[in-house]
ZALUM-248032 format. One record per residue (C-alpha): y, x, z. Coordinates in steps of 0.02 Angstrom, whole numbers, plus 50000, padded with zeros to 5 digits. Example, Ala and Ser with C-alpha at 12.3 -4.5 7.8 and 13.67 -1.06 7.14 Angstrom:
residues 2
497755061550390;499475068450357;
This chain:
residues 162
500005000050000;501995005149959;502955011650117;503934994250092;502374983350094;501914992650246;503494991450322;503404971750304;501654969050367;502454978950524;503904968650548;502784953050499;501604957050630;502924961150765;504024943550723;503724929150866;503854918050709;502344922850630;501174916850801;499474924250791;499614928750613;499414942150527;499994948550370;498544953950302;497654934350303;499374926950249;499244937950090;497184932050080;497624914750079;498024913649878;496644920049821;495434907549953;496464893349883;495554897749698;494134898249780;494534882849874;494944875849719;493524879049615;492434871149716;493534855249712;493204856249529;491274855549529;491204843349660;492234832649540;491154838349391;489514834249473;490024814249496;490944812649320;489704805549217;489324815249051;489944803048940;491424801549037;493204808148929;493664819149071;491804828149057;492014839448936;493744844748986;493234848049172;491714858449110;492844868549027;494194869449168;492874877149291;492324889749148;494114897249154;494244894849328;492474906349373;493314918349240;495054920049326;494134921349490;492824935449390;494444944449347;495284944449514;493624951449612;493404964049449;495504970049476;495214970549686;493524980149658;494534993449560;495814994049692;494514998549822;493565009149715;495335020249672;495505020149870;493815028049905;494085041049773;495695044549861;494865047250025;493615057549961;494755069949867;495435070150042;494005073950111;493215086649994;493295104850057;492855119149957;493145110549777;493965121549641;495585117149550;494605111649392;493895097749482;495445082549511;494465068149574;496035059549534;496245064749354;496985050449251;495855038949173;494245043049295;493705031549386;492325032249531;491005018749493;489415024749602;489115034649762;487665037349863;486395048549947;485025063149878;483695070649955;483605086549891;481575093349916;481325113449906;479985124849954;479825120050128;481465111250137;482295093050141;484095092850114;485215077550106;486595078249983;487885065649908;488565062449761;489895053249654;489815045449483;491375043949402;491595036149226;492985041649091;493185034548901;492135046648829;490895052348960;490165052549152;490415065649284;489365068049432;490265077249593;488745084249685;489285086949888;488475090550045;488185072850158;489715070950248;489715078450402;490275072350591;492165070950546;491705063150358;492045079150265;491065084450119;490795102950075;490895104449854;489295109349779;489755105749588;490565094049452;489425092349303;489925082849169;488105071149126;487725069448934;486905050848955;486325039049088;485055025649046;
């Protein structure tokens, strides 16, 4: 969030007006009224008879309505997604110059665990899949440790995922 949007959930929070409210499910409430409002939708879709006039048109009305709601989750999902890969560049020790988790037009789609196996060893690392235009890149890091940092173990660039 902006300094200013922070600033206003702070003065939001601290106003008498506001009561028990916070900022944070103020700004929810639009997007559970679409929700709220799909469903008002199908309930009236499911007792409007098919050959009804107003069928057809209310079929198509919740149609647009899953797809602006698809949309919304698909643009917040990206948000969060930008804000772990911001954490984790903050987090990553070690890494060389070459490797800007935050390069434009990457964006971090996957992480997880690995269990690497040697010779009479059983290692858990992490990784992170990020996705460009053209290609996928896989950063390769130790599990995070006790104060969530990850040590950098490599970047590869990965020439196709199935």
């Amino acid at each position: 969030a902006s300094p200013a949007t922070r600033a206003f959930v702070r003065r939001a929070e601290d106003d008498a007006r506001c009561g028990d409210n916070q900022a944070s499910s103020l700004l929810i409430a639009p997007t559970q009224r679409l929700v709220r409002q799909l469903l008002f939708i199908q309930r009236i879709g499911k007792t409007t008879p098919p050959d009804h006039a107003d069928h057809r048109p209310l079929r198509r009305a919740e149609e647009r309505w899953v797809a602006t709601l698809e949309a919304c989750n698909a643009v917040a999902g990206a948000h969060a997604m930008r804000r772990r890969a911001e954490a984790v560049a903050k987090a990553l020790d070690g890494a060389p110059a070459t490797c800007a988790v935050l390069a434009p037009g990457r964006r971090l789609t996957y992480e997880g665990e690995l269990t690497k196996i040697g010779n009479a060893t059983v290692r858990p690392d992490y990784f992170f899949l990020f996705e460009t235009l053209s290609h996928t890149e896989l950063l390769h890091t130790s599990a995070p440790d006790a104060r969530g940092r990850f040590a950098f173990k490599r970047f590869l660039r990965v020439l196709h995922v199935e």
